[in-house]
C-alpha positions in Angstrom: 77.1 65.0 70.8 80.1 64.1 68.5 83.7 64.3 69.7 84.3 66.3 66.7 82.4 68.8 68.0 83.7 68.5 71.8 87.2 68.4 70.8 85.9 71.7 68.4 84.8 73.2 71.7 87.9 72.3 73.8 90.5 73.9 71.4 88.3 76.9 71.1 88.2 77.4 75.0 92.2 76.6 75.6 92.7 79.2 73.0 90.3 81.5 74.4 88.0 81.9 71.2 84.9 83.3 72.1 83.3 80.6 69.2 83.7 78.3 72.6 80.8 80.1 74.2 78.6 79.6 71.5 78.9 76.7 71.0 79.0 75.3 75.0 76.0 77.1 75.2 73.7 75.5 71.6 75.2 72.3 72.7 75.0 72.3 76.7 72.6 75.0 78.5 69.5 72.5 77.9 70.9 70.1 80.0 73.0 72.3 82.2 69.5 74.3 82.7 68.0 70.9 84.1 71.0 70.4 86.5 70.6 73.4 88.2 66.8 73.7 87.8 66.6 71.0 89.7 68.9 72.5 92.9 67.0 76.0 92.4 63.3 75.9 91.6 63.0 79.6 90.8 63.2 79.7 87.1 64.4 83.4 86.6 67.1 82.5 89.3 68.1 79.0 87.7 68.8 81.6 84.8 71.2 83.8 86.5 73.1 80.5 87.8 73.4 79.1 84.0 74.5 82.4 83.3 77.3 82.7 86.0 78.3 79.0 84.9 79.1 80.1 81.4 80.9 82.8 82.9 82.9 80.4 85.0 83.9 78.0 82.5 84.7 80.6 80.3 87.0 81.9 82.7 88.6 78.1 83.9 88.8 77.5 80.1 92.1 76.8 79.4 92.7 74.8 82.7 89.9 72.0 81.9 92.2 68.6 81.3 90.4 66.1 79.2 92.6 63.3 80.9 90.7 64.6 83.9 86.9 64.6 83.0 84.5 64.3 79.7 83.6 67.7 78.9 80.1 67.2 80.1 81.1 65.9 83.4 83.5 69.2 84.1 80.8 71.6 82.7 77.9 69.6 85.3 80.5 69.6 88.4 80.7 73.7 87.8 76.9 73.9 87.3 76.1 72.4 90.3 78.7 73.7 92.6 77.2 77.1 91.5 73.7 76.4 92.1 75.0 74.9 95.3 76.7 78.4 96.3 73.9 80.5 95.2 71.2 78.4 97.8 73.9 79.0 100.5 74.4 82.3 99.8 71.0 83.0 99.4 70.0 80.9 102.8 73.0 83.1 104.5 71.3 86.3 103.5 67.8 85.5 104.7 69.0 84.3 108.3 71.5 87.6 108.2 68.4 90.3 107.4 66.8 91.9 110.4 63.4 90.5 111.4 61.6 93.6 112.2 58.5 92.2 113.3 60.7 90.7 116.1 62.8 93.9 117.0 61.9 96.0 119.5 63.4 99.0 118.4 60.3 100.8 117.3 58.4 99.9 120.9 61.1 100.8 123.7 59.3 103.7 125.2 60.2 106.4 127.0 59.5 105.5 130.4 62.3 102.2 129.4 64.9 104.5 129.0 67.1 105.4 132.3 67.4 109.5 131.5 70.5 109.6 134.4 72.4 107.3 131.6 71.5 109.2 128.5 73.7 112.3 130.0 76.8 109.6 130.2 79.1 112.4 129.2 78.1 114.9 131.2 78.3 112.6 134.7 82.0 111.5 133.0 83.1 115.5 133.4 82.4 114.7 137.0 85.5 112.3 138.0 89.0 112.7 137.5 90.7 113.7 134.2 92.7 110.2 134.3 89.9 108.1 134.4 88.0 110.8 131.8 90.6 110.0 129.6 91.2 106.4 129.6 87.3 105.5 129.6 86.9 108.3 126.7 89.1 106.5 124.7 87.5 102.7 125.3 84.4 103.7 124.4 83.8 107.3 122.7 86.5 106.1 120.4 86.5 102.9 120.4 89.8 101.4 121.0 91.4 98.6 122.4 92.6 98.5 126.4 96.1 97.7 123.9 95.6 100.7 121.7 94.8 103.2 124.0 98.0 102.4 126.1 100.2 102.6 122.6 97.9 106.1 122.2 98.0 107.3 125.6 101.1 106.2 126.2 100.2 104.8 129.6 101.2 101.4 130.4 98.8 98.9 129.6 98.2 97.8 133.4 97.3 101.2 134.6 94.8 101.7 131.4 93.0 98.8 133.2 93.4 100.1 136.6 92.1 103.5 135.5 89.1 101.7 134.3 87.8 99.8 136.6 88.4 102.6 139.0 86.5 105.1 136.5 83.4 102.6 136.0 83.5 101.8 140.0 83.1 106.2 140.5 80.4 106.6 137.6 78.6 103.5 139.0 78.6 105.8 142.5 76.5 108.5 140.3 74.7 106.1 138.5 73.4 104.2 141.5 73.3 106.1 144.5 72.1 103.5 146.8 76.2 101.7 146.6 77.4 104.8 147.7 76.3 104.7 150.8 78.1 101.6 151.4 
């Protein structure tokens, strides 16, 4: 490629001139293309990448420095930093989805299920209102031992005392074998 034409291409993009796209992408997505064919073998993906590169250097346009880097070279560093990001985000979202052929939601039976627990609130009516209130709080509604004492304005040492003290009596109906003892 001439300078003439690089030079051509670097004016257009500090100035933001949409002729810059045009010609970055006659002159550079062959090449480009390779570059980040060769990080992502999907084709149709390697595609979307080019795209997003374009889309990139369109954006960083006016902050490219020729004393910095050739043209090529800044236009190959953003290519494959994106192809770089799209694997990693694309390995991140295969490891995050749920393997349901290893999740036994769909086989826990009935017979796994301890029906005593599954009437949680109904034993909780049972014990005092204090510790009602304070273990109500931790887990129906989900705050904090630190945000229920701001709510409940209860100090934050007797929201754990009332806790422990409220788990140790609704362990007593839970498992009547510790209350003998």
């Amino acid at each position: 490629m001439s300078t003439a034409i690089e030079e051509q291409i670097v004016g257009f993009l500090k100035n933001g001139d949409k002729k810059a796209i045009t010609l970055l992408y006659e002159n550079y997505s062959d090449s480009l293309y390779g570059v980040i064919l060769k990080i992502i073998s999907d084709p149709d993906l390697a595609q979307d990448v080019l795209q997003e590169t374009f889309i990139k250097v369109w954006k960083k346009g006016k902050t490219y420095d020729t004393k910095k880097a050739k043209l090529f070279t800044w236009l190959y560093r953003i290519a494959y930093n994106t192809a770089i990001d799209k694997v990693r985000s694309q390995t991140n979202k295969r490891q995050k989805e749920i393997q349901i052929e290893s999740s036994n939601v769909y086989t826990l039976k009935a017979k796994d299920l301890n029906q005593d627990v599954i009437d949680i609130k109904t034993h909780l009516k049972t014990i005092d209102e204090k510790y009602q209130i304070v273990i109500n709080a931790l887990f129906f509604e989900g705050m904090t031992q630190q945000e229920a004492s701001e709510e409940l304005d209860i100090p934050l040492g007797t929201i754990k005392s009332r806790l422990k003290i409220g788990l140790r009596e609704l362990k007593k109906i839970y498992d009547p074998e510790k209350k003998k003892s």
